[in-house]
Biopython code that builds the backbone (N, CA, C, O; Angstrom):
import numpy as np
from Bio.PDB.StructureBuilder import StructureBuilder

atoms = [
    (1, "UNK", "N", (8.258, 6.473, 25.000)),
    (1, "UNK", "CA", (9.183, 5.710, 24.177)),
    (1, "UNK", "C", (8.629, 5.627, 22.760)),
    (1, "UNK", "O", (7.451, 5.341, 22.546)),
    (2, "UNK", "N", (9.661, 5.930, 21.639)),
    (2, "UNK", "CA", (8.983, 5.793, 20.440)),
    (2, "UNK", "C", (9.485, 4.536, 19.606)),
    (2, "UNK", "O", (10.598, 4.136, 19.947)),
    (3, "UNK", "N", (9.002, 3.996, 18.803)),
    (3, "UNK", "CA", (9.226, 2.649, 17.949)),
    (3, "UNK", "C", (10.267, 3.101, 17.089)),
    (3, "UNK", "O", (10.518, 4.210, 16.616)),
    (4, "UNK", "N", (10.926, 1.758, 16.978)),
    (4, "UNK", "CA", (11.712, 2.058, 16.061)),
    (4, "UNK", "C", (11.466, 2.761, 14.424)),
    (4, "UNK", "O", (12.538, 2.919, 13.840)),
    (5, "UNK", "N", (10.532, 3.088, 13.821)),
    (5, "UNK", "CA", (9.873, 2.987, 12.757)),
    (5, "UNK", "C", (9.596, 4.258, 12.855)),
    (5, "UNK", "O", (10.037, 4.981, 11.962)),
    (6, "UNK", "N", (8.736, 4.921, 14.041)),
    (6, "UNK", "CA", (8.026, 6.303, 14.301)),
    (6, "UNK", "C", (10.127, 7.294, 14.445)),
    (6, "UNK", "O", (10.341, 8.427, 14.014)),
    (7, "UNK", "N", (11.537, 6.127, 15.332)),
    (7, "UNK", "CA", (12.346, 7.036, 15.291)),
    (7, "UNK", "C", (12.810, 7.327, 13.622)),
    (7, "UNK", "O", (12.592, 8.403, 13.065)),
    (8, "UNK", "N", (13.339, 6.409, 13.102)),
    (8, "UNK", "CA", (13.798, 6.052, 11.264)),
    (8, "UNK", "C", (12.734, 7.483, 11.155)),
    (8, "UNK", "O", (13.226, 8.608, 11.077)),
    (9, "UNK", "N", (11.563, 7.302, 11.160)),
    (9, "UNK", "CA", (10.678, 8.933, 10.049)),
    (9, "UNK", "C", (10.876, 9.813, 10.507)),
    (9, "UNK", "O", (10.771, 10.734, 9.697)),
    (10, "UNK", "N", (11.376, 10.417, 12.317)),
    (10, "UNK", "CA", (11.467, 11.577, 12.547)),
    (10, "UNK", "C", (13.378, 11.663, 12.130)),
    (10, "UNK", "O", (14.067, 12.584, 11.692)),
    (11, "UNK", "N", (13.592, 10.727, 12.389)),
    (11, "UNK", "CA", (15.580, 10.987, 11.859)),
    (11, "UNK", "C", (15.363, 11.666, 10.145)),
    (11, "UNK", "O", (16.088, 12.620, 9.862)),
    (12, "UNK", "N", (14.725, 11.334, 9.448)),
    (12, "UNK", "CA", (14.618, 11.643, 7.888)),
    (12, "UNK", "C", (13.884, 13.150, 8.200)),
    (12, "UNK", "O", (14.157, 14.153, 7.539)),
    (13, "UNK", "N", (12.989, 13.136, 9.228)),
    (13, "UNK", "CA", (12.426, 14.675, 9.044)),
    (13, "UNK", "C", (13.774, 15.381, 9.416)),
    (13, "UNK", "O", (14.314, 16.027, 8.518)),
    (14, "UNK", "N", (14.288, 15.334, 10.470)),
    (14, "UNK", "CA", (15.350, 16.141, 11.205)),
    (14, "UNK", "C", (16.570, 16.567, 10.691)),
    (14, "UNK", "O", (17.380, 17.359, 11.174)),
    (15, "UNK", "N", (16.601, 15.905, 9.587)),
    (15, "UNK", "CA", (17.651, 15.902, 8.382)),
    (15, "UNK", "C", (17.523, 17.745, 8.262)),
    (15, "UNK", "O", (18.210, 18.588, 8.838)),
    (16, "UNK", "N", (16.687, 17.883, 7.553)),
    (16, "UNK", "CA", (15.986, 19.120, 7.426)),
    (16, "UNK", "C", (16.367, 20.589, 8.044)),
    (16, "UNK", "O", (16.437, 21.706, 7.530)),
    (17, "UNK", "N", (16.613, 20.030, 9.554)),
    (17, "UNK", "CA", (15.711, 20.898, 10.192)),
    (17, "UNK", "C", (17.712, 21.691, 10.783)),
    (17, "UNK", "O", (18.645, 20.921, 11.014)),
    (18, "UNK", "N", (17.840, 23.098, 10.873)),
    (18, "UNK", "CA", (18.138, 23.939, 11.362)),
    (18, "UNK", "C", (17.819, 23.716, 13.341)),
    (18, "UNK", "O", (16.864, 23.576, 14.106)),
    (19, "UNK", "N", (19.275, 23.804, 13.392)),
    (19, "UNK", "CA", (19.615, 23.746, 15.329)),
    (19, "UNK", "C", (18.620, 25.050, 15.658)),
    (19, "UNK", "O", (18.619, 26.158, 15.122)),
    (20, "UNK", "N", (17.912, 24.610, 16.554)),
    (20, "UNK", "CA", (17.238, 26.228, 17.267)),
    (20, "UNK", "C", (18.005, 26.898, 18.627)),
    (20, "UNK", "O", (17.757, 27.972, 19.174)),
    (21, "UNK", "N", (18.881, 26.024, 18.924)),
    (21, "UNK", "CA", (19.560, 26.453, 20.184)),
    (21, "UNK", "C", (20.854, 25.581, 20.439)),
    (21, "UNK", "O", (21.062, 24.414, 20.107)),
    (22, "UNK", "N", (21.764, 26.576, 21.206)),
    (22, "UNK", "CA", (23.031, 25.710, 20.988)),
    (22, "UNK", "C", (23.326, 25.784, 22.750)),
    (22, "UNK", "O", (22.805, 26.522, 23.587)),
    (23, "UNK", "N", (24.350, 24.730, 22.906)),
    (23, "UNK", "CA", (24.299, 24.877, 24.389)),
    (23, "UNK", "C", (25.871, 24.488, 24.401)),
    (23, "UNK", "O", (26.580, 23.695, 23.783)),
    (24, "UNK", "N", (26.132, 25.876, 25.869)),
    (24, "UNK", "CA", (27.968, 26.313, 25.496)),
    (24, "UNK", "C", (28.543, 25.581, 26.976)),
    (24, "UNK", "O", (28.135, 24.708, 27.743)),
    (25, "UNK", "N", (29.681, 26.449, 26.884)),
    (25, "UNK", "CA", (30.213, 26.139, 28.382)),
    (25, "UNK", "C", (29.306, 25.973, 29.639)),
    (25, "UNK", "O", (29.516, 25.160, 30.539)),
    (26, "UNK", "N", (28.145, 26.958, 29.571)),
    (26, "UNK", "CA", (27.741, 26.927, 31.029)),
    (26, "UNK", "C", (26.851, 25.272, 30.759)),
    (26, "UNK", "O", (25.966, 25.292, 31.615)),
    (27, "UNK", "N", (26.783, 24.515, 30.313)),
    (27, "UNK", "CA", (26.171, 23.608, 30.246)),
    (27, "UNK", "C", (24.382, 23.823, 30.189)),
    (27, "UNK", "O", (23.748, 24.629, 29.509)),
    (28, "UNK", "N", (23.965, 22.972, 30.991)),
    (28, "UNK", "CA", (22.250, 22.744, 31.232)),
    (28, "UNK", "C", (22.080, 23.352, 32.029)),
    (28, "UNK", "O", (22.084, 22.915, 33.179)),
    (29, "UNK", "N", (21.824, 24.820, 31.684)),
    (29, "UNK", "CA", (21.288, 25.557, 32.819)),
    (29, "UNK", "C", (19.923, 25.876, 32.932)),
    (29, "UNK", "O", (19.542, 25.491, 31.827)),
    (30, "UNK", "N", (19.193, 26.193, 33.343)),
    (30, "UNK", "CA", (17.559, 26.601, 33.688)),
    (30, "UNK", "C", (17.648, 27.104, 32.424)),
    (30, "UNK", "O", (17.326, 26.278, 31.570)),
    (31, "UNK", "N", (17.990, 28.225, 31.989)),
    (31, "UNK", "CA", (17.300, 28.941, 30.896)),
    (31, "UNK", "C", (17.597, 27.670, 29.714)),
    (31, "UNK", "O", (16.492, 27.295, 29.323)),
    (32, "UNK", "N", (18.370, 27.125, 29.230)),
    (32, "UNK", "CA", (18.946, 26.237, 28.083)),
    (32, "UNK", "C", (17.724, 25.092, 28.506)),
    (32, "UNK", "O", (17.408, 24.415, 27.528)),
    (33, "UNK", "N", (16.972, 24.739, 29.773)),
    (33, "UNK", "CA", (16.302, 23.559, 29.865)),
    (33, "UNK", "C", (14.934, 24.220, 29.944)),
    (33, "UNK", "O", (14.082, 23.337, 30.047)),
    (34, "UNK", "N", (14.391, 25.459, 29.934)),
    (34, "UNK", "CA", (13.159, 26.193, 29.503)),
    (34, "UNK", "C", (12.823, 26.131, 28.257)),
    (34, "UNK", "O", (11.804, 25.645, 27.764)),
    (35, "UNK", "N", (14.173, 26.903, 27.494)),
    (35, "UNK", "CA", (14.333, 27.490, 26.108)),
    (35, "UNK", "C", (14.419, 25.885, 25.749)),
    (35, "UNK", "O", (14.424, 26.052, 24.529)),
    (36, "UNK", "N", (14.476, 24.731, 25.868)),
    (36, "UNK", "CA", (14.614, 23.532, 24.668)),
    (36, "UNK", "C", (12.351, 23.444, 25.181)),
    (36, "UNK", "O", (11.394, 23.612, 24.425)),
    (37, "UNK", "N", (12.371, 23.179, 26.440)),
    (37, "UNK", "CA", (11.012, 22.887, 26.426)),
    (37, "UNK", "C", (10.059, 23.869, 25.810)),
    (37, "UNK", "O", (8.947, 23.443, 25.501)),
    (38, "UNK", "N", (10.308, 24.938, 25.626)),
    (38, "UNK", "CA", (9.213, 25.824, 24.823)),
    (38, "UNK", "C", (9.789, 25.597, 23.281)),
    (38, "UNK", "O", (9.229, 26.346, 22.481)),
    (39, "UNK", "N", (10.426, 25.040, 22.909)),
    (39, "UNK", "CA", (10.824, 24.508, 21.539)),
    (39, "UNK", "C", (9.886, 23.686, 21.354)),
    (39, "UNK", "O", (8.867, 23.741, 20.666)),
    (40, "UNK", "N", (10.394, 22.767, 22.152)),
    (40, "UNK", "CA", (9.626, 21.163, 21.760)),
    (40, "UNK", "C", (8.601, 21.412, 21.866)),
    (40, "UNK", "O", (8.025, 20.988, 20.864)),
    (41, "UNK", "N", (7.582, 22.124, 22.852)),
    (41, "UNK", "CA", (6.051, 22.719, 22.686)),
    (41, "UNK", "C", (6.049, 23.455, 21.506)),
    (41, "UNK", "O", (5.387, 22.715, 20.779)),
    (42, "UNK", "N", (6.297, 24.244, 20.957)),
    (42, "UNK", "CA", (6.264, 24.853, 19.610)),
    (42, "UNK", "C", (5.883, 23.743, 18.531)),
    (42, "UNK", "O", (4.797, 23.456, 18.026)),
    (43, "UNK", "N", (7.366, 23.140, 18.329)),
    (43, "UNK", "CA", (7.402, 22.369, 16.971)),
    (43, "UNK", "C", (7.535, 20.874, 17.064)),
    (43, "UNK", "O", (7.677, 20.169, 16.065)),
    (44, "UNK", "N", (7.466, 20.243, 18.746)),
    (44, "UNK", "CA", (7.772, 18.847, 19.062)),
    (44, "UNK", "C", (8.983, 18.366, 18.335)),
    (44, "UNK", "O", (9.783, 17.908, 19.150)),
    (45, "UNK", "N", (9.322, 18.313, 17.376)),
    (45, "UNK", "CA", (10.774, 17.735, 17.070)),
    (45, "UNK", "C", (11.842, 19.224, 16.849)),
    (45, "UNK", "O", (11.495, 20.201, 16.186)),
    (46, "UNK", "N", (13.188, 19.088, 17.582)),
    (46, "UNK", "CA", (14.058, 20.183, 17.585)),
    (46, "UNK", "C", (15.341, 19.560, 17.440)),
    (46, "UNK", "O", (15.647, 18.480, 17.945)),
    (47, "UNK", "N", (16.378, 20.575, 16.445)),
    (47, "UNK", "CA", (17.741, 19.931, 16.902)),
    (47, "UNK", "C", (18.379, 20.955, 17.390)),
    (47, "UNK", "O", (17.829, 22.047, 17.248)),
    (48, "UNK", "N", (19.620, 20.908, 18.052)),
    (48, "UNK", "CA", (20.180, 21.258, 19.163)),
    (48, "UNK", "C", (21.279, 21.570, 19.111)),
    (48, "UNK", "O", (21.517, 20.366, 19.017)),
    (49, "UNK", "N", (22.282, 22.037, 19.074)),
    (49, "UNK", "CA", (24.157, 22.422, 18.643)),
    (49, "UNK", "C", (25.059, 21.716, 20.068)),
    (49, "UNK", "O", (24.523, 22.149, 21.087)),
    (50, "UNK", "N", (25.684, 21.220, 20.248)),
    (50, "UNK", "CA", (26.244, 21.099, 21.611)),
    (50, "UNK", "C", (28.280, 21.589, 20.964)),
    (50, "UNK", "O", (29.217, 21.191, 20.272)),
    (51, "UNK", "N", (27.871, 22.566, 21.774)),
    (51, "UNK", "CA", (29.335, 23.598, 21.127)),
    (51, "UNK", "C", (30.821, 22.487, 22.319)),
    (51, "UNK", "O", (30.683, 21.828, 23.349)),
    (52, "UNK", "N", (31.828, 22.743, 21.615)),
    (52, "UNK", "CA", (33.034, 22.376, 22.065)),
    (52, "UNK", "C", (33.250, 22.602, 23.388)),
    (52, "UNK", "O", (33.558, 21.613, 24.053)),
    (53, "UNK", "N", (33.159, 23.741, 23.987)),
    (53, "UNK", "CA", (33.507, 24.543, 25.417)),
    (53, "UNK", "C", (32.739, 24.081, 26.435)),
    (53, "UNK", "O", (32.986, 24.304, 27.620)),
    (54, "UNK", "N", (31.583, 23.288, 25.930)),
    (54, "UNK", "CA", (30.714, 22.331, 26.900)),
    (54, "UNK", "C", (31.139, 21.199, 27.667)),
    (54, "UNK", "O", (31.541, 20.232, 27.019)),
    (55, "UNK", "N", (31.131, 21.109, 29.151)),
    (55, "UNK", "CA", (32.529, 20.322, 29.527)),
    (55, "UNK", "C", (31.623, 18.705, 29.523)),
    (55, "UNK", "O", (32.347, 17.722, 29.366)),
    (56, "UNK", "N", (30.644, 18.540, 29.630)),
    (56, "UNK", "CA", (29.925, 17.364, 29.046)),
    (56, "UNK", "C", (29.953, 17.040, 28.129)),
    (56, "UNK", "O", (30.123, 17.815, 27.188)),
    (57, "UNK", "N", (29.788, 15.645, 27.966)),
    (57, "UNK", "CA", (29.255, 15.064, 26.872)),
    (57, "UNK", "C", (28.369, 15.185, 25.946)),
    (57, "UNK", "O", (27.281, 15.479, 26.441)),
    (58, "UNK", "N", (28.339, 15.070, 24.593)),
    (58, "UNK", "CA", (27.044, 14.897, 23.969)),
    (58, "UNK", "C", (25.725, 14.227, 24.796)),
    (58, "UNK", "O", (24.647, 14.660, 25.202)),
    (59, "UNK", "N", (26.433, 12.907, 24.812)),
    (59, "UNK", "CA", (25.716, 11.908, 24.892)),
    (59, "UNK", "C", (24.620, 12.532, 25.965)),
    (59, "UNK", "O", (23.406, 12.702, 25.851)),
    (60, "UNK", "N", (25.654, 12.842, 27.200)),
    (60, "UNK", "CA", (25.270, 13.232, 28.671)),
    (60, "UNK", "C", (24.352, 14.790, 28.341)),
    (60, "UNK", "O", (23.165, 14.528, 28.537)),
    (61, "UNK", "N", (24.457, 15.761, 28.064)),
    (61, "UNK", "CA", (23.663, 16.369, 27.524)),
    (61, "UNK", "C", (22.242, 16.369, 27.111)),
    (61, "UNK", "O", (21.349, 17.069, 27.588)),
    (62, "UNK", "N", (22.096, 15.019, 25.647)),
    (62, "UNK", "CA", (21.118, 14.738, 25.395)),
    (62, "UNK", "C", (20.320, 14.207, 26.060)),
    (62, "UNK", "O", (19.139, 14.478, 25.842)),
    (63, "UNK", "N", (20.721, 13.088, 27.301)),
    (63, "UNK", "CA", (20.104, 12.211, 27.775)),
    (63, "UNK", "C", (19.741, 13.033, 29.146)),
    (63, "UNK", "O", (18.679, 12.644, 29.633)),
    (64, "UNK", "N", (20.378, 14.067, 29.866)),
    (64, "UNK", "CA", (19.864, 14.522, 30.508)),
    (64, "UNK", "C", (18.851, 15.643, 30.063)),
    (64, "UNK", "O", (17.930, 15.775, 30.869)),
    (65, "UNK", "N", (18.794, 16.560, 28.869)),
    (65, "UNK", "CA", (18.005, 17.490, 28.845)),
    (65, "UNK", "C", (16.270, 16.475, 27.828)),
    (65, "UNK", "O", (15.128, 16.931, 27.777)),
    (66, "UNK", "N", (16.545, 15.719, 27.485)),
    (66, "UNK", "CA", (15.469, 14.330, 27.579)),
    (66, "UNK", "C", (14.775, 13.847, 28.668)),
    (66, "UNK", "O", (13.605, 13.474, 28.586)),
    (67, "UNK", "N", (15.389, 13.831, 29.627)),
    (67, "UNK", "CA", (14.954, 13.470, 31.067)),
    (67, "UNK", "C", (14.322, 14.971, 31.693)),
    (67, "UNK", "O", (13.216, 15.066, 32.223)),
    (68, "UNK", "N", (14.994, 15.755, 31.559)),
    (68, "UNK", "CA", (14.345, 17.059, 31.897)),
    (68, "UNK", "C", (13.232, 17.578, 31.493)),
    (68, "UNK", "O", (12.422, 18.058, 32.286)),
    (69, "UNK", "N", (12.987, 17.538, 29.764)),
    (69, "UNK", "CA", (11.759, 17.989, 29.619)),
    (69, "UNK", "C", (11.233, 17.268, 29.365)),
    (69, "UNK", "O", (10.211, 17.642, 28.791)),
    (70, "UNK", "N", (11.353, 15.916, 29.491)),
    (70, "UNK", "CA", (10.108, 14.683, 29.257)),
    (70, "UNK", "C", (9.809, 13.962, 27.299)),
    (70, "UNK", "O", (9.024, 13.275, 26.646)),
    (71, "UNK", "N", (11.215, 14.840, 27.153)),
    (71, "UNK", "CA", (11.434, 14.400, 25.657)),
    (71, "UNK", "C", (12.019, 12.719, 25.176)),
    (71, "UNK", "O", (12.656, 12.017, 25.962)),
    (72, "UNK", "N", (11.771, 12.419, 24.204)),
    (72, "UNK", "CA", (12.827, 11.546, 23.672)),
    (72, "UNK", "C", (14.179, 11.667, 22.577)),
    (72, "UNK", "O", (14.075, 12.250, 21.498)),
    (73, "UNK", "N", (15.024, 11.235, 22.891)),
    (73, "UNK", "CA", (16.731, 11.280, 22.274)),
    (73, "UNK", "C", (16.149, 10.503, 20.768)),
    (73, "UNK", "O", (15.675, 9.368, 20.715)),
    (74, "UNK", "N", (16.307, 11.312, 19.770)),
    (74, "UNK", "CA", (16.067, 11.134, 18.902)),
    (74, "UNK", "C", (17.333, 10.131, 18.067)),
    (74, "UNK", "O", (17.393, 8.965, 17.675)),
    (75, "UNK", "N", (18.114, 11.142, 18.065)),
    (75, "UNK", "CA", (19.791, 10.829, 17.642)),
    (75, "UNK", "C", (20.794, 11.744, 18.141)),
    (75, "UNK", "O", (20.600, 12.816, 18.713)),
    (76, "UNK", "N", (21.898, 11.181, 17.850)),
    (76, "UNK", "CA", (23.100, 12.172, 18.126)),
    (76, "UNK", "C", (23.700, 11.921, 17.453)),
    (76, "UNK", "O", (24.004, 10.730, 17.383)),
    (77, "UNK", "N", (24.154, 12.677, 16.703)),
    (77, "UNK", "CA", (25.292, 12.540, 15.197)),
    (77, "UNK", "C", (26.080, 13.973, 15.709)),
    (77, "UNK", "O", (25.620, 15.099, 15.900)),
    (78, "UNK", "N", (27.512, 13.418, 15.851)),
    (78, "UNK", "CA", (28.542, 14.319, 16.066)),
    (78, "UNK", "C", (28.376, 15.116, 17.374)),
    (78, "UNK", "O", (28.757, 14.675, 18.458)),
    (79, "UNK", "N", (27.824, 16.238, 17.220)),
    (79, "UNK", "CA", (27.708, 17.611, 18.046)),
    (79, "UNK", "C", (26.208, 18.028, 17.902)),
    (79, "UNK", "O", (25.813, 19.136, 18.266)),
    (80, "UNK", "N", (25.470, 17.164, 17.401)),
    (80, "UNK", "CA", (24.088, 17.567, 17.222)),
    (80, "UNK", "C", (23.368, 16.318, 18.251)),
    (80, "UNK", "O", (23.805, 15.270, 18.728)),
    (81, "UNK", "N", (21.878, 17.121, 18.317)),
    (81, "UNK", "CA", (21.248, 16.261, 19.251)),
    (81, "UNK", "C", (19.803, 16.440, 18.729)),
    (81, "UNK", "O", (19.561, 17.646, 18.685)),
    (82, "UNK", "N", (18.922, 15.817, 18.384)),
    (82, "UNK", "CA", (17.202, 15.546, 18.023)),
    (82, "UNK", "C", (16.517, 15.023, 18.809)),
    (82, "UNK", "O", (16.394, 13.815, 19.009)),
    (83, "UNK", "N", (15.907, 16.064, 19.429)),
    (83, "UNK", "CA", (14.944, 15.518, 20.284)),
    (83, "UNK", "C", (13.102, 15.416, 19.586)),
    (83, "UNK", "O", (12.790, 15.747, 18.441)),
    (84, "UNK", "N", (12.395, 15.022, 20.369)),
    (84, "UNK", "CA", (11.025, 15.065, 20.121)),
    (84, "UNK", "C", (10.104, 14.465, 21.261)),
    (84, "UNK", "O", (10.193, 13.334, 21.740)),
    (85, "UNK", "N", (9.136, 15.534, 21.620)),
    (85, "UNK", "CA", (8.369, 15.340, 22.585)),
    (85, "UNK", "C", (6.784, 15.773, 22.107)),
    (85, "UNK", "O", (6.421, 16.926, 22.344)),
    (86, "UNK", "N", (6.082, 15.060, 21.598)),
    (86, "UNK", "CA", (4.416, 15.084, 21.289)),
    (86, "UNK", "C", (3.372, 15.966, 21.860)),
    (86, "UNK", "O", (2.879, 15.784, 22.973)),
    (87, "UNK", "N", (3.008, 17.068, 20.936)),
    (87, "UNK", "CA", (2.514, 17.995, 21.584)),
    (87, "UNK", "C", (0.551, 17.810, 21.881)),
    (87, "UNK", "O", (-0.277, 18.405, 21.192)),
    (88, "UNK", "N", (0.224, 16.928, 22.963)),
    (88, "UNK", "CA", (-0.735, 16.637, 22.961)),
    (88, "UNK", "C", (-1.648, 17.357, 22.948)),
    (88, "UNK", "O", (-2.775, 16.864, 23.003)),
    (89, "UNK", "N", (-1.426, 19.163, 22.849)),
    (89, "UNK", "CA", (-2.679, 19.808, 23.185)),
    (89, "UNK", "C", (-2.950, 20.043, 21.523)),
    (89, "UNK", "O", (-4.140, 20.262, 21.293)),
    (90, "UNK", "N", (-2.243, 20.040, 20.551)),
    (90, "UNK", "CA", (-2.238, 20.031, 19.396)),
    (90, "UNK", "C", (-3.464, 19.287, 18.906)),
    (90, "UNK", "O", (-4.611, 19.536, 18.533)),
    (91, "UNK", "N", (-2.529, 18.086, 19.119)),
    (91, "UNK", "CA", (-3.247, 17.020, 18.447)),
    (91, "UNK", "C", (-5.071, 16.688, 18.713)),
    (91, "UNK", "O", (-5.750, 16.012, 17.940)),
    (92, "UNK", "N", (-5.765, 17.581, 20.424)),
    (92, "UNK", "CA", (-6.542, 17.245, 20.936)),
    (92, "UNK", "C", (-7.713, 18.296, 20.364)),
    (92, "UNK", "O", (-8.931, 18.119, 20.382)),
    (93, "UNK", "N", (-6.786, 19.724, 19.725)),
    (93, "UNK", "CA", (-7.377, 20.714, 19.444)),
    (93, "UNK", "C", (-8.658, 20.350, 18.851)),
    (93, "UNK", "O", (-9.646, 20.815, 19.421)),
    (94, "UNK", "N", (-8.832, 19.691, 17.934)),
    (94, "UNK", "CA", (-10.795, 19.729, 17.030)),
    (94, "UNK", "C", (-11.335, 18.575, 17.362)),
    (94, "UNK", "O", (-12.166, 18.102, 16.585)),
    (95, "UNK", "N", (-10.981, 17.820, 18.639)),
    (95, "UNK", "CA", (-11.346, 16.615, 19.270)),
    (95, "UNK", "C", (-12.721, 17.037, 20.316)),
    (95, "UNK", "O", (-13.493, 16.199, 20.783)),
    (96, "UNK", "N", (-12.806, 18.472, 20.538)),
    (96, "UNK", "CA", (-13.694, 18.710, 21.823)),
    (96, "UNK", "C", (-15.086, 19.019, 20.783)),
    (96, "UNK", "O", (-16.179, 19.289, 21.279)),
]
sb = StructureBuilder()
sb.init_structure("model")
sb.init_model(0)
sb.init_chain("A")
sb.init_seg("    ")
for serial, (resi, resn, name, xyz) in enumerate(atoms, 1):
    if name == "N":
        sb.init_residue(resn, " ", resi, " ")
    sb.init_atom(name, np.array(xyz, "f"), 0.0, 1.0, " ", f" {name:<3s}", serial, name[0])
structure = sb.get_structure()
């Protein structure tokens, strides 16, 4: 869970940031719930496209592919979705 304060600075980063993946009709499928988790390992914060032909919800979308890869729902504005999940091996790298 992130603070309100840590969400407000990643919403201002995400402004920024270019969808890396969009997710269509077939909904949340294995590959769409791989392909977001090797995102969020990459760059920890990602945004997301959720196209029209998707018979879910935004909302439902975000909150399930959050639950899936162990991310947090950043925001949802419109058809977009921001997630962010903390890449601890990063951060641990010059710690050993």
């Amino acid at each position: 869970m992130i603070t309100p304060s840590k969400r407000a600075e990643l919403r201002k980063i995400a402004q920024s940031l270019e969808p890396v993946m969009q997710v269509g009709k077939d909904g949340l499928s294995i590959n769409v719930i791989n392909t977001a988790d090797q995102a969020l390992y990459a760059r920890e914060l990602i945004k997301i496209t959720v196209l029209e032909s998707c018979e879910s919800t935004v909302r439902e979308v975000a909150d399930e592919l959050g639950k899936r890869c162990g991310a947090d729902v950043v925001q949802v504005i419109g058809r977009k979705i921001v997630l962010y999940k903390p890449n601890l091996d990063k951060k641990n790298r010059g710690k050993k």
